[in-house]
N, C-alpha and C positions, 0 to 999 in steps of 0.2 A: 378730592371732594367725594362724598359718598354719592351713592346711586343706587336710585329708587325704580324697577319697573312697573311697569300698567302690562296686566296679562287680561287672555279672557275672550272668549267664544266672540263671531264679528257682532256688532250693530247692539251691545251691554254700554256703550258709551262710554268707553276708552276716549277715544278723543277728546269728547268734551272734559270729560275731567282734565285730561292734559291741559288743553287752552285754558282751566278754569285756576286749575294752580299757579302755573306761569303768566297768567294773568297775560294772555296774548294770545289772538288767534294763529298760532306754528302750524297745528295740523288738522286737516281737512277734517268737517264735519258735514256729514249728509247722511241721509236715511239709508240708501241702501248699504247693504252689508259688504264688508272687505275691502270698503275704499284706502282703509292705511295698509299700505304692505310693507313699506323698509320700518326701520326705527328712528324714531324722530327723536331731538334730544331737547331739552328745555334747561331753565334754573329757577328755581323755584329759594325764595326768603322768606320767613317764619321766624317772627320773634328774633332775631339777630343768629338764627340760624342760619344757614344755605346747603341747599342741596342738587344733583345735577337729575330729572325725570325724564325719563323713560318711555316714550309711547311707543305699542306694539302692532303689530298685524292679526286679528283676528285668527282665534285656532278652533280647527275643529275636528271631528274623528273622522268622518267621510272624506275621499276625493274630492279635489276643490282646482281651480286655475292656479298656479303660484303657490300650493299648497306646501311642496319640499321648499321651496323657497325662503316662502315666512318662516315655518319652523327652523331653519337654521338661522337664520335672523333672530327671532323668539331667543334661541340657544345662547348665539353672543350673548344678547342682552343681559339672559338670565346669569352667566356666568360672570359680567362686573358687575351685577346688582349686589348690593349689601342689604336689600329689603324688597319683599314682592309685593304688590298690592292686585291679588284677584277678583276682578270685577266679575258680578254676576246682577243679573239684571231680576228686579221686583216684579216687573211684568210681566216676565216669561218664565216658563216652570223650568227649574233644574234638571238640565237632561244628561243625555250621552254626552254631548259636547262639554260641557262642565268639569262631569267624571274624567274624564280625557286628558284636561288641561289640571285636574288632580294629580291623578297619576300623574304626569308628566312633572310635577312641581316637587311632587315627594320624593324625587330623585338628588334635587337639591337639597340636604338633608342638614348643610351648615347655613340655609338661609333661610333669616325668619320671612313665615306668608301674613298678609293680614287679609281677612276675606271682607271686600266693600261690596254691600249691597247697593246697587245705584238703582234711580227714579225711585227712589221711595218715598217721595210728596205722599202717597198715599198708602200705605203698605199696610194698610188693614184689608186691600184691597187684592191684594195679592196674591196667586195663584200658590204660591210655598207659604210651607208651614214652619214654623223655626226648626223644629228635628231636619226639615228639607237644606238649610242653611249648615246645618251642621254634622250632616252627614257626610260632607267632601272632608271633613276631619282638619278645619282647620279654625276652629274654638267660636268663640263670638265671636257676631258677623258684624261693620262698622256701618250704619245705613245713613247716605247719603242723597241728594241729589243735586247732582253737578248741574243741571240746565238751569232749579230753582236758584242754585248755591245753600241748599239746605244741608248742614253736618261739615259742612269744611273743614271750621276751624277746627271741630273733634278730631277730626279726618287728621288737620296738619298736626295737631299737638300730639295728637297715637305715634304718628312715623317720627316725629322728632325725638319721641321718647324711646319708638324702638333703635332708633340711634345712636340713642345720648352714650353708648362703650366706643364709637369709634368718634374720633376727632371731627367734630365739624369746620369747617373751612370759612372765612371771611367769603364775602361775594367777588368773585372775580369774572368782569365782563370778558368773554375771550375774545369776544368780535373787537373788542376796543384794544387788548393785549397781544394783538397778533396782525398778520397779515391777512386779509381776509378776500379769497377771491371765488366768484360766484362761477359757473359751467352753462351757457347758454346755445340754443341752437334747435335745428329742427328734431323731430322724432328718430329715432335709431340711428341718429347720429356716432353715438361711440360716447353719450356725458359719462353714463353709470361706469363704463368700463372704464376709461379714461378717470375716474375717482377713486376705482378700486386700485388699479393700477397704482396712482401713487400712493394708497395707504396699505397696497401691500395683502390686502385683505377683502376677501366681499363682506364690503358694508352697504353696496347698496345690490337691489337687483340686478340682474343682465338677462334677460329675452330680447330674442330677436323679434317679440309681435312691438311693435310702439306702441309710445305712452306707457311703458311698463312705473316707470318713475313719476306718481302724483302731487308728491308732497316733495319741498323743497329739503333738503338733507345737509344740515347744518354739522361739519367734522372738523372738530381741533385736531392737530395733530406737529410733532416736530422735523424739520428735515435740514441735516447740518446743523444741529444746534439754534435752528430759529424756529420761532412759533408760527403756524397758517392755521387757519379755519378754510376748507373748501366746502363751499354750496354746490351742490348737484341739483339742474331743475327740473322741473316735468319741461317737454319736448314740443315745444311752441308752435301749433298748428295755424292755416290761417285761418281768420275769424269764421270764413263759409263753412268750416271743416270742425268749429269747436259744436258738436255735435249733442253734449249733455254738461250738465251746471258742473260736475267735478271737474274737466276739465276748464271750464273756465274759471273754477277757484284756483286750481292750478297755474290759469296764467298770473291772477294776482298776487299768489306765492312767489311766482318767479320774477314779478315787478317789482315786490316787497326786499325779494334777496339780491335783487340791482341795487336798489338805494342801499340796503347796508352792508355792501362791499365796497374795498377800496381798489381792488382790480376785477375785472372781467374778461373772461374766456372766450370766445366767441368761435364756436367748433362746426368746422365744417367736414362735410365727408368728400374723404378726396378721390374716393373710389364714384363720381357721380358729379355731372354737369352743374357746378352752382347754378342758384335759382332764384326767381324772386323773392321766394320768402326767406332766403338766406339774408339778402337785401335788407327785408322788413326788420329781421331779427338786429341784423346787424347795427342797423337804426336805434333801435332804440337802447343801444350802446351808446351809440352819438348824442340823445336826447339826453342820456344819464350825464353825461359828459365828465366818466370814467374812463380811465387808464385802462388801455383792453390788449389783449394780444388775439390778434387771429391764428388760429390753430388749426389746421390741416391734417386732421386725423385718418386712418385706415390707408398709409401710407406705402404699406407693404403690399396694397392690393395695386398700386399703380406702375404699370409698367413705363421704364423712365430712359430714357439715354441724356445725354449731357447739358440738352438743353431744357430738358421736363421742370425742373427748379424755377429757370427763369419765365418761363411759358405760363407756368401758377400764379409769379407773383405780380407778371404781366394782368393774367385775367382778374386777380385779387381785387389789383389797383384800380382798374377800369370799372367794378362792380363797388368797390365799396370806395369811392374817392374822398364820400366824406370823413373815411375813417383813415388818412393817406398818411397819418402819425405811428399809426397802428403797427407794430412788428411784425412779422408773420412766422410760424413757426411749423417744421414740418414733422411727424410724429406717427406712432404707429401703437397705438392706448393696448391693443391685444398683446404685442410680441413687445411691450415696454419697451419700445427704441424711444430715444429721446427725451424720454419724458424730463430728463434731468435742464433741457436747453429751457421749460416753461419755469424754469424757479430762477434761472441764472439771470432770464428776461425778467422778471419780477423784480429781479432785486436791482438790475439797473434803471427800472420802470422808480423803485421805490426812492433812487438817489437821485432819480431826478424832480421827484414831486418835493424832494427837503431843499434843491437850488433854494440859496435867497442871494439874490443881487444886489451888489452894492450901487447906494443910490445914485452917488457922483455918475459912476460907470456906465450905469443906466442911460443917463443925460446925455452923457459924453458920447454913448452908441446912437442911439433915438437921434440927438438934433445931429448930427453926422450924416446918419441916411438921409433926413430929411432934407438936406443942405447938399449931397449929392445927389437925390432923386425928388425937386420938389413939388408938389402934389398939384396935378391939374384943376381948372376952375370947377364947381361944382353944384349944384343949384344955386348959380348967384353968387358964388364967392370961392374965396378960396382955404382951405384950412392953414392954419398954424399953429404948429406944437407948440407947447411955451416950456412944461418938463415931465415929467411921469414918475413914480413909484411902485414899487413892490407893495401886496399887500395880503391880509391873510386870507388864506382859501384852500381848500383841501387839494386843488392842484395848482400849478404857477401861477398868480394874476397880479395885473398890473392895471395902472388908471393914467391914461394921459389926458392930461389937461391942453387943451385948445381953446380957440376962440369962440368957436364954434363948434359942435358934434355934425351939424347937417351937411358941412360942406365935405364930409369924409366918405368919399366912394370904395364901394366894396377893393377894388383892384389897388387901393392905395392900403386898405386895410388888413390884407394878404400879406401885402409886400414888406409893411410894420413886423408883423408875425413873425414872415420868412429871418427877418434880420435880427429878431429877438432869438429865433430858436439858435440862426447858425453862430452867433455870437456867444452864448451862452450854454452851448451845449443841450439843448431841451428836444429830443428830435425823438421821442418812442412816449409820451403822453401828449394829451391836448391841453393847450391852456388859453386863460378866457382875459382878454384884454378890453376895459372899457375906457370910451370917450367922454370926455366931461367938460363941461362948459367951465373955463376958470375964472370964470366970474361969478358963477352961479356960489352960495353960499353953501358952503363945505357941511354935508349933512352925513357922509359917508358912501357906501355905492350902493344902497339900496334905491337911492333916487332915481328917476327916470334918466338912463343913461344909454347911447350907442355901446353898441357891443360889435 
């Protein structure tokens, strides 16, 4: 699929253009300047074209925080791009920074630039003069504004046309065509590095100050011949501690890259007393009610003798019990030890979420247990199963039908679980079993059901 970047001095409105194409808020937008620093990716459909965009981190000629950083980021970008788009901003006069990211582009000398004037709602207003637009030497300028949506469609139909020599691509969702698992956990935990690590490459940042990672960092990529998408997130503080609105877009980002994942990562630093807020994070794992593996990174910093293994998964258990399906995995994201056991786990993770149970079997297991272990009295009465089914749901779910749902206490509702998983094999995801009146008229399970 080809690839388009978004270049361009910080706070010209890279972002928004991005969210404007893809028609989806991916990356962070706010007034101050330099909040994108990895590279964010999109897909962007025009006219029954498709193309994969590119947002960048603001460049500029001065000393900056992360400045070698972005620019070699910038660098990847610019080198699978097949099309640049340099944004420069109506508002602001074309400066050194501009000239900068000129030069800088002229080096690319086999790819075409197009120059996007952005906020031009009013550009008679404007501090530049056209010679000032076409002094960076890169022909007529496209003037848009991404916040109004003024010039878009010009905007899509220019890039599509500067691509019409190489093959455009049918739309292909990667998140749907792959495996797709998100990197969750506190600040300088080890995500960013533990991502590079397995692609082999810095694609995203590594500082050791937190928070360096803002925006959620969406990476296809292949390993053994299978496809994954991994999400990198920003570094989940607690709520007292989200100190300015980027980080709390940041959290939403990294809620938004819960829900469209099909595994979740759950990283802890193993060099460091888990904590409550590991707890919290951990949670809202359990809430997604996602297939997660806990992950115990910086592994090499722990000094171990024979029992240190089990001592982990001791403390694991005891802090995160309601995640007690959960694998745990021990790993070293700097010196790439292990990383290969989180893909092995995935993929048993992923054979277990395709289980489908046969129905009979089902029956034959279910009224068994219930007939050797049968369910104490319970507000006023007592349950009976009558038979259960498999049914569809992105992880194992099942519906037993009883006489009743109210008379089913939690300790009896465990113990159903327990005898589904060791029967079936289901013991490294969670799966969601509901109670149903079987008398009630069969609507499906969205109905008000025990869970």
């Amino acid at each position: 699929m080809n690839k388009v970047v978004i270049v361009g001095k910080p706070n010209v409105g890279k972002s928004t253009i991005f969210n404007r194409l893809i028609r989806e808020k991916r990356s962070i937008v706010y007034s101050e300047a330099g909040v994108t620093r990895d590279r964010i990716y999109g897909e962007v459909s025009w006219l029954n074209n498709t193309f994969t965009l590119i947002d960048t981190g603001g460049l500029t000629s001065k000393d900056q925080p992360f400045k070698k950083q972005i620019n070699i980021q910038v660098n990847y970008a610019l080198e699978e791009a097949n099309l640049i788009l340099f944004i420069v901003s109506s508002k602001e006069v074309i400066d050194a920074n501009d000239y900068y990211i000129s030069k800088m582009l002229k080096k690319y000398k086999d790819k075409k630039v197009l120059l996007v004037v952005n906020k031009a709602e009013n550009k008679e207003k404007s501090p530049n003069t056209e010679n000032a637009y076409y002094s960076l030497n890169f022909g007529a300028p496209q003037y848009i504004s991404a916040e109004h949506s003024i010039g878009i469609g010009d905007l899509l139909d220019k890039v599509i046309s500067e691509l019409k020599n190489t093959k455009l691509t049918n739309k292909n969702n990667d998140l749907n065509d792959s495996l797709c698992f998100c990197i969750i956990g506190r600040p300088n935990v080890g995500k960013s590095t533990l991502t590079n690590a397995i692609l082999n490459y810095e694609r995203v940042l590594v500082s050791p100050i937190p928070n360096t990672t803002r925006d959620s960092i969406y990476v296809s990529f292949k390993y053994h011949n299978k496809k994954y998408t991994i999400v990198d997130t920003a570094g989940i503080r607690r709520k007292g501690k989200i100190i300015d609105a980027i980080e709390k877009y940041a959290l939403i980002r990294t809620n938004e890259a819960i829900n469209k994942s099909k595994f979740i990562i759950l990283l802890l630093d193993g060099n460091e007393e888990f904590n409550e807020q590991d707890e919290i994070i951990g949670g809202l794992a359990f809430k997604a009610n996602i297939p997660t593996i806990i992950v115990v990174n910086k592994w090499e910093l722990v000094e171990k003798d024979s029992l240190t293994n089990n001592k982990f998964i001791k403390n694991i258990r005891a802090r995160f019990k309601y995640l007690s399906w959960a694998p745990i995995v021990f790993i070293s994201a700097k010196e790439n030890k292990n990383i290969h056991n989180i893909f092995e786990t995935i993929n048993k993770m992923n054979e277990q979420l395709n289980i489908r149970v046969n129905n009979s079997l089902l029956n034959e297991v279910i009224l068994k247990a219930s007939s050797n272990v049968p369910p104490t009295l319970h507000k006023g009465g007592r349950l009976n199963i009558s038979y259960a089914t498999q049914v569809n749901g992105q992880i194992p779910t099942f519906v037993i039908f009883t006489n009743n749902p109210k008379y089913l206490h939690f300790s009896y509702a465990r113990y159903i679980e327990n005898v589904i998983r060791s029967s079936f094999g289901i013991n490294l995801v969670p799966i969601t079993i509901y109670y149903k009146d079987k008398n009630s008229r069969i609507r499906g399970i969205k109905e008000k059901i025990n869970e």
